[in-house]
CHARMM internal coordinates of N, CA and C (Angstrom, degrees):
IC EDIT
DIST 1 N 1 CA 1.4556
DIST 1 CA 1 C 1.5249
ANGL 1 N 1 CA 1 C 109.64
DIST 1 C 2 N 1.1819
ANGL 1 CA 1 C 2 N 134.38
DIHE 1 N 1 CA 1 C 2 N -168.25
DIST 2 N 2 CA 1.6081
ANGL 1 C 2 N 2 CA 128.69
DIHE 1 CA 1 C 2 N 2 CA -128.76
DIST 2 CA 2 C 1.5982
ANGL 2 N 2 CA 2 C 68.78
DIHE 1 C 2 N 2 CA 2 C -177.26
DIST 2 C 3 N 1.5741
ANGL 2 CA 2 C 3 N 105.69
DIHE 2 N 2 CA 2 C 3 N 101.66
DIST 3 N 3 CA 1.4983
ANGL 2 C 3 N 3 CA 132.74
DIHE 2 CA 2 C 3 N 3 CA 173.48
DIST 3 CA 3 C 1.5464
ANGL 3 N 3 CA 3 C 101.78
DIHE 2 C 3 N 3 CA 3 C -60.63
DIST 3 C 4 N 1.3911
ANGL 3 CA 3 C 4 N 104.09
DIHE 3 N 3 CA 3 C 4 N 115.23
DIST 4 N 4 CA 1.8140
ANGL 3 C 4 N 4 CA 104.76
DIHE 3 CA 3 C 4 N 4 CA 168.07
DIST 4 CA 4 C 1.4508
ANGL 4 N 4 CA 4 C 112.87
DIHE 3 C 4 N 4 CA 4 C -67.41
DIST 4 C 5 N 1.4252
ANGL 4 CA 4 C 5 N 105.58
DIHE 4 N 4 CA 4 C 5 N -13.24
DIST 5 N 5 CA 2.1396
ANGL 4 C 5 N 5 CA 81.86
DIHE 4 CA 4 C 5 N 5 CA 175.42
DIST 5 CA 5 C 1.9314
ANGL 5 N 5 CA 5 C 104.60
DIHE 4 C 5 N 5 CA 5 C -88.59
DIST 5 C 6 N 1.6739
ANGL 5 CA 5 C 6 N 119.71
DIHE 5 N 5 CA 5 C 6 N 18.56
DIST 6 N 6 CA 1.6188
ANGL 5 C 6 N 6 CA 97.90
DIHE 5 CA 5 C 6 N 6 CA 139.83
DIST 6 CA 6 C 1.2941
ANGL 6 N 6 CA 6 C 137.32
DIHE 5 C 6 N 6 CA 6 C -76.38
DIST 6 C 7 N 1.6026
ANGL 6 CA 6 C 7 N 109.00
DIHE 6 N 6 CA 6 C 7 N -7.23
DIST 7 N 7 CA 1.4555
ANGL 6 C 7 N 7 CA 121.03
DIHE 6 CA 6 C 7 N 7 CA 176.54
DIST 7 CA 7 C 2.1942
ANGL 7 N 7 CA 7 C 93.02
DIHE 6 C 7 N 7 CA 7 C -57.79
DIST 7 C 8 N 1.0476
ANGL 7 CA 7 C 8 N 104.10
DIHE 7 N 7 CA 7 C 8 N -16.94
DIST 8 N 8 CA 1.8764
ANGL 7 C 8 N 8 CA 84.34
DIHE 7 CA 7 C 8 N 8 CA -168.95
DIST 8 CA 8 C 1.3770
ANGL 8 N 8 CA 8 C 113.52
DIHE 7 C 8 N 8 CA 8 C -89.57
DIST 8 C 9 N 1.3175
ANGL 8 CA 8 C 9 N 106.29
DIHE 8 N 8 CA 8 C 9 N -14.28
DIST 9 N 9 CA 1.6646
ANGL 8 C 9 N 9 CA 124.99
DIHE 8 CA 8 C 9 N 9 CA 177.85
DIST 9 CA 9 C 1.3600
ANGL 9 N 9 CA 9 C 109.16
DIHE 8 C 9 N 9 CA 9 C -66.64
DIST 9 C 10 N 1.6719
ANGL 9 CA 9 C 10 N 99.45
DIHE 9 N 9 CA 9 C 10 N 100.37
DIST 10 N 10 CA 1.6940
ANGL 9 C 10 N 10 CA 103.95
DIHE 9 CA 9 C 10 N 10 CA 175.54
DIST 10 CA 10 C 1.2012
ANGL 10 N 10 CA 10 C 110.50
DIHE 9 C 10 N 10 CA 10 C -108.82
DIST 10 C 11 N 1.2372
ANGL 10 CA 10 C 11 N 128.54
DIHE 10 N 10 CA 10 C 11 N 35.25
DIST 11 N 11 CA 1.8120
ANGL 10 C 11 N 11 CA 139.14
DIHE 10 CA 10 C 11 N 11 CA -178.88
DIST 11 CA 11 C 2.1482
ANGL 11 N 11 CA 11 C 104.77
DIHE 10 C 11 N 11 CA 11 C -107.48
DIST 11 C 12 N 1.0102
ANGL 11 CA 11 C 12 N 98.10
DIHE 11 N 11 CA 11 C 12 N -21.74
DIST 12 N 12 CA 1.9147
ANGL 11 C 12 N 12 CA 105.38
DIHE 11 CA 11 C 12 N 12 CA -163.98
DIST 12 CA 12 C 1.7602
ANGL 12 N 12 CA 12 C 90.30
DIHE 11 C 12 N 12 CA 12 C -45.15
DIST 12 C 13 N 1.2365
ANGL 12 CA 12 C 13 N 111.65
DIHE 12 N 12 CA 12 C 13 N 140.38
DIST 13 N 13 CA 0.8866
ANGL 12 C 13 N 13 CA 106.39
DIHE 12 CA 12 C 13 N 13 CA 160.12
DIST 13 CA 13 C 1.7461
ANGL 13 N 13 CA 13 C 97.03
DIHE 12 C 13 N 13 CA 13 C -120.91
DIST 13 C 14 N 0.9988
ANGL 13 CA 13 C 14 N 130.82
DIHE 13 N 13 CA 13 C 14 N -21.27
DIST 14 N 14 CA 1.3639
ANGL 13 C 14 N 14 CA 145.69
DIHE 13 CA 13 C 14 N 14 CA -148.94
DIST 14 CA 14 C 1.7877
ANGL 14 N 14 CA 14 C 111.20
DIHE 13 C 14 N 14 CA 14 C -132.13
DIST 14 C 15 N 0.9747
ANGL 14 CA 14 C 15 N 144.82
DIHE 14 N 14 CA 14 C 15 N 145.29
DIST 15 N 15 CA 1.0790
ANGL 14 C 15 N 15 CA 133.60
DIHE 14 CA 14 C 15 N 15 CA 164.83
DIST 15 CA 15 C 1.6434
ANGL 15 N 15 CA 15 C 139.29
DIHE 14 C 15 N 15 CA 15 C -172.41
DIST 15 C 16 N 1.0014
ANGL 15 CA 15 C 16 N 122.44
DIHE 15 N 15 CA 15 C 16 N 105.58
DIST 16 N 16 CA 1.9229
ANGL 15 C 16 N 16 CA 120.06
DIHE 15 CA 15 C 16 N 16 CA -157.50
DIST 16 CA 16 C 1.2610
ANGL 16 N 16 CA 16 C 104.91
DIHE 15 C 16 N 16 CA 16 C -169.60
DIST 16 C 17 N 1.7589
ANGL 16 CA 16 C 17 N 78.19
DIHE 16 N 16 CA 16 C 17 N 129.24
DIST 17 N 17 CA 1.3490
ANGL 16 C 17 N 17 CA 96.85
DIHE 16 CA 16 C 17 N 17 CA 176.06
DIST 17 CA 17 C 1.3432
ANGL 17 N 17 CA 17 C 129.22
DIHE 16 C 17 N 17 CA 17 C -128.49
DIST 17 C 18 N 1.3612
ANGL 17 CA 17 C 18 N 86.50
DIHE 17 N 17 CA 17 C 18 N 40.72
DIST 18 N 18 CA 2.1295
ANGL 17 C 18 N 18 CA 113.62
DIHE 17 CA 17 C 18 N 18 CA -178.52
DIST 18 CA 18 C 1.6031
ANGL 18 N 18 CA 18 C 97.48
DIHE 17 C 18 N 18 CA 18 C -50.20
DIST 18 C 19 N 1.6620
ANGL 18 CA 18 C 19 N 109.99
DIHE 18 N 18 CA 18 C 19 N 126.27
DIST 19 N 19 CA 1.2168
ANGL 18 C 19 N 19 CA 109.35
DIHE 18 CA 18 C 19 N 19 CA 136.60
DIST 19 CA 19 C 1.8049
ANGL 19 N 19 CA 19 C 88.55
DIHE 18 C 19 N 19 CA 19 C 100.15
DIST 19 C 20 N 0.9617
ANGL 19 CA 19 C 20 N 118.50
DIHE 19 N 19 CA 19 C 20 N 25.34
DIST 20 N 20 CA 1.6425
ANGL 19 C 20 N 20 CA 113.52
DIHE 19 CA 19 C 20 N 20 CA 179.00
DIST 20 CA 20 C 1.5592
ANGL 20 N 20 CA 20 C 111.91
DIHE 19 C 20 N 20 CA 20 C -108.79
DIST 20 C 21 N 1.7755
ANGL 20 CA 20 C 21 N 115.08
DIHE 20 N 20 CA 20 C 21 N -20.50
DIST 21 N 21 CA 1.5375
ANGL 20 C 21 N 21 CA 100.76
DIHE 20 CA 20 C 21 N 21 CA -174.79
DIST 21 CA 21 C 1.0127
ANGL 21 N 21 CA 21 C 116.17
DIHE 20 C 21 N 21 CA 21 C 110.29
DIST 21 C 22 N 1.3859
ANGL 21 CA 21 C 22 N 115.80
DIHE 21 N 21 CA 21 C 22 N -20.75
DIST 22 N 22 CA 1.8851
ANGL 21 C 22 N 22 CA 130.00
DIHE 21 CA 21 C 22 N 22 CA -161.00
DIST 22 CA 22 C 1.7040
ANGL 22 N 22 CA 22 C 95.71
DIHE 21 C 22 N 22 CA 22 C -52.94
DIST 22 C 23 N 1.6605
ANGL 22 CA 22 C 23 N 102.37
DIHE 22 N 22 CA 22 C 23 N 154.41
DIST 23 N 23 CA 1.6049
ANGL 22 C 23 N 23 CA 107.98
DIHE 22 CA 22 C 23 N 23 CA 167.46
DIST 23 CA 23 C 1.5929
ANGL 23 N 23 CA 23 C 95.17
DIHE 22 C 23 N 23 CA 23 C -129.06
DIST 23 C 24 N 1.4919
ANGL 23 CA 23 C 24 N 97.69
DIHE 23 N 23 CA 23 C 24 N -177.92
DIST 24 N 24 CA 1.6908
ANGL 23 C 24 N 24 CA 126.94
DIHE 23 CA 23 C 24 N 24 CA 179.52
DIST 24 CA 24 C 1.7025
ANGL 24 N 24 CA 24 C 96.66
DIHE 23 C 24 N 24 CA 24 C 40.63
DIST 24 C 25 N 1.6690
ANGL 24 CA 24 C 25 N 76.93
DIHE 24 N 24 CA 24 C 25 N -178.71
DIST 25 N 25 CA 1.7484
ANGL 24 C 25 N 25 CA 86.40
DIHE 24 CA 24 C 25 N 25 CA -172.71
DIST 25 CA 25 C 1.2349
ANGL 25 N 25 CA 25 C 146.98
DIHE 24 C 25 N 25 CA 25 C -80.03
DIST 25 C 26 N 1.3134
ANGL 25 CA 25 C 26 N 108.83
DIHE 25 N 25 CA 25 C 26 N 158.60
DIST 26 N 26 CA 2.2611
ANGL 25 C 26 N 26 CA 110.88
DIHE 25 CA 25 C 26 N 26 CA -156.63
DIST 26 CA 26 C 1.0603
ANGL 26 N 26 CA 26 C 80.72
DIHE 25 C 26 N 26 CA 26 C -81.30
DIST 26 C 27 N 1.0733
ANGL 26 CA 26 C 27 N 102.56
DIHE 26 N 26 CA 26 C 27 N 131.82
DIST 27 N 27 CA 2.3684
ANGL 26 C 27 N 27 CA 130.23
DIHE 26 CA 26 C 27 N 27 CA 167.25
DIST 27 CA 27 C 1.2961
ANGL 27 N 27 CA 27 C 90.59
DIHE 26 C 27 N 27 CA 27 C -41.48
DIST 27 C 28 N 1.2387
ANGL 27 CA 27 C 28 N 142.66
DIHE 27 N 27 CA 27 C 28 N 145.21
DIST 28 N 28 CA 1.6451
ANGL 27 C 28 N 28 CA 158.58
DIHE 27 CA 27 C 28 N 28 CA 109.06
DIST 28 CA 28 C 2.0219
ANGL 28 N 28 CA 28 C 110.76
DIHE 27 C 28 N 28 CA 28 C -42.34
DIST 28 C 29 N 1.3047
ANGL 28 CA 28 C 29 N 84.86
DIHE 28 N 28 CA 28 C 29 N 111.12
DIST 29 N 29 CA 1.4018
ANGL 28 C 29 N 29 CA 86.80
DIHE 28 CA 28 C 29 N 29 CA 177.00
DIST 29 CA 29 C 1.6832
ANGL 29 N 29 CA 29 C 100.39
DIHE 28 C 29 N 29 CA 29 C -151.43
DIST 29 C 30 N 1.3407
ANGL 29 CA 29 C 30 N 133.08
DIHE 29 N 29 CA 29 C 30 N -168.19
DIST 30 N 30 CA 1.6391
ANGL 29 C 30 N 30 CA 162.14
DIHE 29 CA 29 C 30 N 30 CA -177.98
DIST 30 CA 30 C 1.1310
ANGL 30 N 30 CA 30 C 89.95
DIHE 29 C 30 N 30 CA 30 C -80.69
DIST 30 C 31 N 1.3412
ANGL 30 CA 30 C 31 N 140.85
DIHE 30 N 30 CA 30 C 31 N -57.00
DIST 31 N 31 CA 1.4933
ANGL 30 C 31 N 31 CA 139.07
DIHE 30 CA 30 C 31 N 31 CA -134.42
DIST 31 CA 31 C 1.4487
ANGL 31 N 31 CA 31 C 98.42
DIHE 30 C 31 N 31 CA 31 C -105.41
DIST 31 C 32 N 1.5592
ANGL 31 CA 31 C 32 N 116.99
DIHE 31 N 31 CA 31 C 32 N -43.97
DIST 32 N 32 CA 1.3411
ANGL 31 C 32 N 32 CA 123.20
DIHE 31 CA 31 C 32 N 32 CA -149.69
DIST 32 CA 32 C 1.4529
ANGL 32 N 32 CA 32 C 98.08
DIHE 31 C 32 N 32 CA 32 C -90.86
DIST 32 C 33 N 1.2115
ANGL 32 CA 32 C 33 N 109.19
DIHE 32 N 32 CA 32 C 33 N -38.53
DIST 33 N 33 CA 1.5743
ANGL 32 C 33 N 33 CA 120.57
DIHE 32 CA 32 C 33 N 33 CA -171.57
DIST 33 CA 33 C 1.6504
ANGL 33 N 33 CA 33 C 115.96
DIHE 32 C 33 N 33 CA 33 C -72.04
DIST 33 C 34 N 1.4984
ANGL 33 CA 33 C 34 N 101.33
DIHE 33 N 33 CA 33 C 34 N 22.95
DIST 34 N 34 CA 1.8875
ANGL 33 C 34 N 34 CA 111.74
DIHE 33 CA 33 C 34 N 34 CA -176.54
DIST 34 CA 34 C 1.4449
ANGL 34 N 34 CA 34 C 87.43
DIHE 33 C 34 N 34 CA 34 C -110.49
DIST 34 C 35 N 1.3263
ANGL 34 CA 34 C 35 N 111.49
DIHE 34 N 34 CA 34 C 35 N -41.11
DIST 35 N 35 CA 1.6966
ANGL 34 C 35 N 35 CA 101.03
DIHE 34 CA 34 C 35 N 35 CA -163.04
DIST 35 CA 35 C 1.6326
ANGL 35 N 35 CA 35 C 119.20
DIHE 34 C 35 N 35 CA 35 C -71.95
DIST 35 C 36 N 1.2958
ANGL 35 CA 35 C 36 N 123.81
DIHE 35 N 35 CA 35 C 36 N 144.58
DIST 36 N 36 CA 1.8255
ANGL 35 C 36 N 36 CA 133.56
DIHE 35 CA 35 C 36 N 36 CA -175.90
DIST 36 CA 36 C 1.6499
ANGL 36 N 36 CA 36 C 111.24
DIHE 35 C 36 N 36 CA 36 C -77.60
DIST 36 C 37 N 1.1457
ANGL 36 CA 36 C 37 N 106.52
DIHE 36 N 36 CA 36 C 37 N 151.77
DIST 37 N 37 CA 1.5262
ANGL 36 C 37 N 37 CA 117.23
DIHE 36 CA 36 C 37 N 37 CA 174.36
DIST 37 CA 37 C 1.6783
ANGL 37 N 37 CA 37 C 113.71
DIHE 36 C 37 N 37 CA 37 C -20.70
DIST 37 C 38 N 1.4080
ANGL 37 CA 37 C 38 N 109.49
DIHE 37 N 37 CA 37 C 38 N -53.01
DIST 38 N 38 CA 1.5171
ANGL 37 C 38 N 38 CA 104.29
DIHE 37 CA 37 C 38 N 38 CA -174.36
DIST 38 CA 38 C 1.1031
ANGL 38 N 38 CA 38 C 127.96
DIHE 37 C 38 N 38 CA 38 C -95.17
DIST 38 C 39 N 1.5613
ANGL 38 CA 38 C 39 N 101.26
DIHE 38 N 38 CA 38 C 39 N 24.45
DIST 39 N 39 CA 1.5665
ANGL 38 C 39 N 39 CA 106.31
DIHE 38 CA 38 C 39 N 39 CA 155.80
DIST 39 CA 39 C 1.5112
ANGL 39 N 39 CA 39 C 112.82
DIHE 38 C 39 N 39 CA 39 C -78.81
DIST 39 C 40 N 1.4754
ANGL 39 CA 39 C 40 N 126.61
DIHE 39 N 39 CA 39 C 40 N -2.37
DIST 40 N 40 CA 1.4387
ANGL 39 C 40 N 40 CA 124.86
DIHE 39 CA 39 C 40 N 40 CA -166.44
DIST 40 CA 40 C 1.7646
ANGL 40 N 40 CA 40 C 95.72
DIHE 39 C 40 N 40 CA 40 C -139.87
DIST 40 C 41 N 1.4449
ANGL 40 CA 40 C 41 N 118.47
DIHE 40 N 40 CA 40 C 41 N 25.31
DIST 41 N 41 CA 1.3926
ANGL 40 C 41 N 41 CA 110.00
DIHE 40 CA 40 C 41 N 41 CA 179.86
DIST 41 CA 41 C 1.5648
ANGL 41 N 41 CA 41 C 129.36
DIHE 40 C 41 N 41 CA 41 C -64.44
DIST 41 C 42 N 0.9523
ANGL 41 CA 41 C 42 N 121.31
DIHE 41 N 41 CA 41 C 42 N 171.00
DIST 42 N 42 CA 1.7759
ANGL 41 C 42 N 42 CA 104.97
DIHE 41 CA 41 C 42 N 42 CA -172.14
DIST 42 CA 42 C 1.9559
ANGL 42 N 42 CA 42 C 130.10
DIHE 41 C 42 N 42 CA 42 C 59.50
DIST 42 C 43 N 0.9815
ANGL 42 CA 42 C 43 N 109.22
DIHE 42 N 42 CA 42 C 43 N 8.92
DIST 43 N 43 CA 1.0587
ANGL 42 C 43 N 43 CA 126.62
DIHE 42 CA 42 C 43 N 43 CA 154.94
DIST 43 CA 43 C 1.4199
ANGL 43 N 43 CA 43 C 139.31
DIHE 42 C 43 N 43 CA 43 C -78.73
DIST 43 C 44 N 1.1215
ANGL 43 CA 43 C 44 N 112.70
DIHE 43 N 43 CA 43 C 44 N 53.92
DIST 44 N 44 CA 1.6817
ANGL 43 C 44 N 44 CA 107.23
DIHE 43 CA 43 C 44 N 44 CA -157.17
DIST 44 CA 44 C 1.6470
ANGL 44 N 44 CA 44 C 113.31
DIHE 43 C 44 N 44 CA 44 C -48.93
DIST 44 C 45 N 1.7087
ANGL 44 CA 44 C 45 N 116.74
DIHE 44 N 44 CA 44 C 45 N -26.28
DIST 45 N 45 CA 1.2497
ANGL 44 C 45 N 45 CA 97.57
DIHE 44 CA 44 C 45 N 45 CA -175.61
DIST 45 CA 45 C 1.4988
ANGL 45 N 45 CA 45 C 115.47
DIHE 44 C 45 N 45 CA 45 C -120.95
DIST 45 C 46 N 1.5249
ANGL 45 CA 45 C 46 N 105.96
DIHE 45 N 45 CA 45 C 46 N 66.31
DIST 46 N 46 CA 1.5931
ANGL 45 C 46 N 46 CA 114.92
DIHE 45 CA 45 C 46 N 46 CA -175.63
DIST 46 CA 46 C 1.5231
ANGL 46 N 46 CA 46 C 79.57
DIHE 45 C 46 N 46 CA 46 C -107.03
DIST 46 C 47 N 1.5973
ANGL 46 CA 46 C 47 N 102.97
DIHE 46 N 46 CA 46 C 47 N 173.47
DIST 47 N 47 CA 1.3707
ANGL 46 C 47 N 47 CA 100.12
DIHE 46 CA 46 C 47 N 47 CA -176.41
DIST 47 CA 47 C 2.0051
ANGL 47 N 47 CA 47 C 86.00
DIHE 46 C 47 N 47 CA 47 C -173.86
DIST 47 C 48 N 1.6272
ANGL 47 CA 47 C 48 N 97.05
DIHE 47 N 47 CA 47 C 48 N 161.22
DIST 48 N 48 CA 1.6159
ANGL 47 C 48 N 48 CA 85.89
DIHE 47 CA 47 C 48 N 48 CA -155.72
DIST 48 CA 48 C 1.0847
ANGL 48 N 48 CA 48 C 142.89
DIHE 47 C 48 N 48 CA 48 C 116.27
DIST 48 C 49 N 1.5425
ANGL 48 CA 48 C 49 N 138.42
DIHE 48 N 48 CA 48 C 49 N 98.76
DIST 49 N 49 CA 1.5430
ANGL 48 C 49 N 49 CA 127.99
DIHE 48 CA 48 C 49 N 49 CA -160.99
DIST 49 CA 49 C 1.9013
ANGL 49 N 49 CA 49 C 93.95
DIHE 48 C 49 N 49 CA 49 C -42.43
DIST 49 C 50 N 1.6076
ANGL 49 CA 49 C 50 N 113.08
DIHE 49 N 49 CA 49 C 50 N 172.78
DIST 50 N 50 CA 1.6168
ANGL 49 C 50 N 50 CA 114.35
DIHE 49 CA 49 C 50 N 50 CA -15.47
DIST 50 CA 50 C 1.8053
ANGL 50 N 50 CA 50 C 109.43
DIHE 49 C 50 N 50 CA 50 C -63.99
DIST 50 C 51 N 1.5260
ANGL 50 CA 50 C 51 N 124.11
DIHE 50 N 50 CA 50 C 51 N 17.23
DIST 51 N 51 CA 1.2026
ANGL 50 C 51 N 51 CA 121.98
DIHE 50 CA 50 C 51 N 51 CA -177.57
DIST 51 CA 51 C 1.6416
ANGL 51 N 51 CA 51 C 109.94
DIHE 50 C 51 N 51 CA 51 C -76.93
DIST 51 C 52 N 0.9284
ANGL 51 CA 51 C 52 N 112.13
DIHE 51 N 51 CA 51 C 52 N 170.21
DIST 52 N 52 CA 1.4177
ANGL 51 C 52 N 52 CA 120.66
DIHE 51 CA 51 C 52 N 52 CA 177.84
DIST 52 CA 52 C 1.4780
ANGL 52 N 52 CA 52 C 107.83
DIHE 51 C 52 N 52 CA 52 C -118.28
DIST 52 C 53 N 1.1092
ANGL 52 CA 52 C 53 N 143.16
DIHE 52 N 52 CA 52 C 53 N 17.18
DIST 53 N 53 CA 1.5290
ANGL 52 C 53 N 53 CA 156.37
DIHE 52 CA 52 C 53 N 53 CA 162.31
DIST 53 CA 53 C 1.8952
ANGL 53 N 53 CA 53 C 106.09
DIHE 52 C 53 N 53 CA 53 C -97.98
DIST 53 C 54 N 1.4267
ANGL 53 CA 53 C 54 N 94.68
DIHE 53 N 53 CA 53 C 54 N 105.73
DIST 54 N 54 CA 1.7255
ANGL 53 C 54 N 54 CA 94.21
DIHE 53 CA 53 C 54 N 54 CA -169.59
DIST 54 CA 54 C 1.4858
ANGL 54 N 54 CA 54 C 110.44
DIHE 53 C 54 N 54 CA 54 C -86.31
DIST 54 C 55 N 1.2015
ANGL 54 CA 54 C 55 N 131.59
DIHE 54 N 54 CA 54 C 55 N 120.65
DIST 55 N 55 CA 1.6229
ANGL 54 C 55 N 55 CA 140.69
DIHE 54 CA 54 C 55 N 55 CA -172.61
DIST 55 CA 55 C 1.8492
ANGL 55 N 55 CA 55 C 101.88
DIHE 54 C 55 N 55 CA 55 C -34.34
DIST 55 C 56 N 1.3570
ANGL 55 CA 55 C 56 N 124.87
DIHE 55 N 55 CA 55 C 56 N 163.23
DIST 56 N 56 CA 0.7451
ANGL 55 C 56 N 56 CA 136.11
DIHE 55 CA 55 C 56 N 56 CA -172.78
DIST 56 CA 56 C 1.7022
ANGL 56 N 56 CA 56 C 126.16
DIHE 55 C 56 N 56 CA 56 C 52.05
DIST 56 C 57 N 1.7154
ANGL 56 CA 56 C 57 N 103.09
DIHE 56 N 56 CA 56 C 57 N 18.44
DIST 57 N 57 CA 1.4958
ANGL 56 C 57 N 57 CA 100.95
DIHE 56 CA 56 C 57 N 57 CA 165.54
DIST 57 CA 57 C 1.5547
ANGL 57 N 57 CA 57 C 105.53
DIHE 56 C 57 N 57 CA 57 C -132.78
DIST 57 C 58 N 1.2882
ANGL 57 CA 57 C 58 N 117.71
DIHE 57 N 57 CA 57 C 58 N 163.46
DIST 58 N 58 CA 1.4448
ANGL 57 C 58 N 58 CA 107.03
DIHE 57 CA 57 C 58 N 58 CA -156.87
DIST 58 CA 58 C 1.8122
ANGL 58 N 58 CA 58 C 108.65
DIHE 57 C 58 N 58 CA 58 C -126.54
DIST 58 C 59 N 0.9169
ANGL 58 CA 58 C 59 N 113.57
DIHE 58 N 58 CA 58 C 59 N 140.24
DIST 59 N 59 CA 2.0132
ANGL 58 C 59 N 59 CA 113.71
DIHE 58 CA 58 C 59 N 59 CA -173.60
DIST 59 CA 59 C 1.6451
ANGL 59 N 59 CA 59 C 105.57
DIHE 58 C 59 N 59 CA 59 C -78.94
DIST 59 C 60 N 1.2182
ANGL 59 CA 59 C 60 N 136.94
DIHE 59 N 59 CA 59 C 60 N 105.16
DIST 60 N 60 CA 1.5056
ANGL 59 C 60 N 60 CA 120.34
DIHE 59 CA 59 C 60 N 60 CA 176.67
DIST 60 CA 60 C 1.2267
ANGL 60 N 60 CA 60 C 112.18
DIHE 59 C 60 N 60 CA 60 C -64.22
DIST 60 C 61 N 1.3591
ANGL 60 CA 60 C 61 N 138.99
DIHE 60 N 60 CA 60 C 61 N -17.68
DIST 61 N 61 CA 1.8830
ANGL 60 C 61 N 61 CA 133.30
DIHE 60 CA 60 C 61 N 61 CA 163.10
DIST 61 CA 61 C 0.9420
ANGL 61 N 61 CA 61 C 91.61
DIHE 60 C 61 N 61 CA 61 C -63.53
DIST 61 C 62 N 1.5622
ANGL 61 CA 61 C 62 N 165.51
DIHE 61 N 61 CA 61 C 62 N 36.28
DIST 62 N 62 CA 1.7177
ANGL 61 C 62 N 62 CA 123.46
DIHE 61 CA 61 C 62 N 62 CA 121.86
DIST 62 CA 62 C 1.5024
ANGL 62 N 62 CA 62 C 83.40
DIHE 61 C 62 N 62 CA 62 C -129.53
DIST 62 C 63 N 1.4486
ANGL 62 CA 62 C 63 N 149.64
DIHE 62 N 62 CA 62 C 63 N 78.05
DIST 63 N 63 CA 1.3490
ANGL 62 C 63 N 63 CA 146.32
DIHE 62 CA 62 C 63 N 63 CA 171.65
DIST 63 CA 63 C 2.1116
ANGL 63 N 63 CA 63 C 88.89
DIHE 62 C 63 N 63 CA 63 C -120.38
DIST 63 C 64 N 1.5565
ANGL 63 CA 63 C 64 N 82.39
DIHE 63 N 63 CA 63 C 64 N 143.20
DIST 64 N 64 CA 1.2756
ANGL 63 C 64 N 64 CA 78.20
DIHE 63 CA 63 C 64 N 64 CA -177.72
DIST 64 CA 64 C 1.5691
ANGL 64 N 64 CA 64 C 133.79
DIHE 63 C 64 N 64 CA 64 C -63.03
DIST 64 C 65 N 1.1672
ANGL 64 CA 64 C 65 N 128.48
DIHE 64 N 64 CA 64 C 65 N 120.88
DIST 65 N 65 CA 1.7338
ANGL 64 C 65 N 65 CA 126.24
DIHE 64 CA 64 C 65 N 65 CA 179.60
DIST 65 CA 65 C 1.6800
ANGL 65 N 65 CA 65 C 117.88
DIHE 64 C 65 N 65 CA 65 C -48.72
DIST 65 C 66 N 0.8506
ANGL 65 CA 65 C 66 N 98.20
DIHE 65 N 65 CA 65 C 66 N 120.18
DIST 66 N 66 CA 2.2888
ANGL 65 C 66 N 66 CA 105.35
DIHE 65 CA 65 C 66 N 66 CA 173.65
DIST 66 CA 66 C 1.2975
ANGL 66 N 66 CA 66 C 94.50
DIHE 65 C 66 N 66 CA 66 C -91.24
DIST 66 C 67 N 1.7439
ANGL 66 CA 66 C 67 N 99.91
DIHE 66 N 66 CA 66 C 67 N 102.27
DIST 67 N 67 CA 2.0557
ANGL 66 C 67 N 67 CA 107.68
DIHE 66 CA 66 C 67 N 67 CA 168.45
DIST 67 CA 67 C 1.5554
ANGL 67 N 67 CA 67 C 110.60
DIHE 66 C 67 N 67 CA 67 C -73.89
END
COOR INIT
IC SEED 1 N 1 CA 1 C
IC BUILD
């Protein structure tokens, strides 16, 4: 998960966190709410503007497979 006390960080000039695994939803904040989709790419289970995948619904392409 994606710690809500970066919502207080008003210095970012830069910011991404493609490719880490993160789940549930990116904090809403001043700071956070500047950055574009591919600051959070590769994340299949972020959910939450600026994403377009709304929390509490789920993608079956990464649900786990029964071998």
């Amino acid at each position: 998960m994606i710690p809500r006390e970066l919502t207080r960080l008003t210095f970012l000039e830069m910011f991404n966190l493609s490719q880490n695994l993160l789940v549930g939803p990116i904090p809403q904040g001043p700071q956070l709410n500047t950055f574009e989709n591919d600051s959070y790419g590769g994340n299949l289970d972020l959910c939450s503007p600026p994403l377009t995948k709304q929390c509490g619904t789920s993608d079956p392409s990464h649900a786990p497979q029964q071998l």
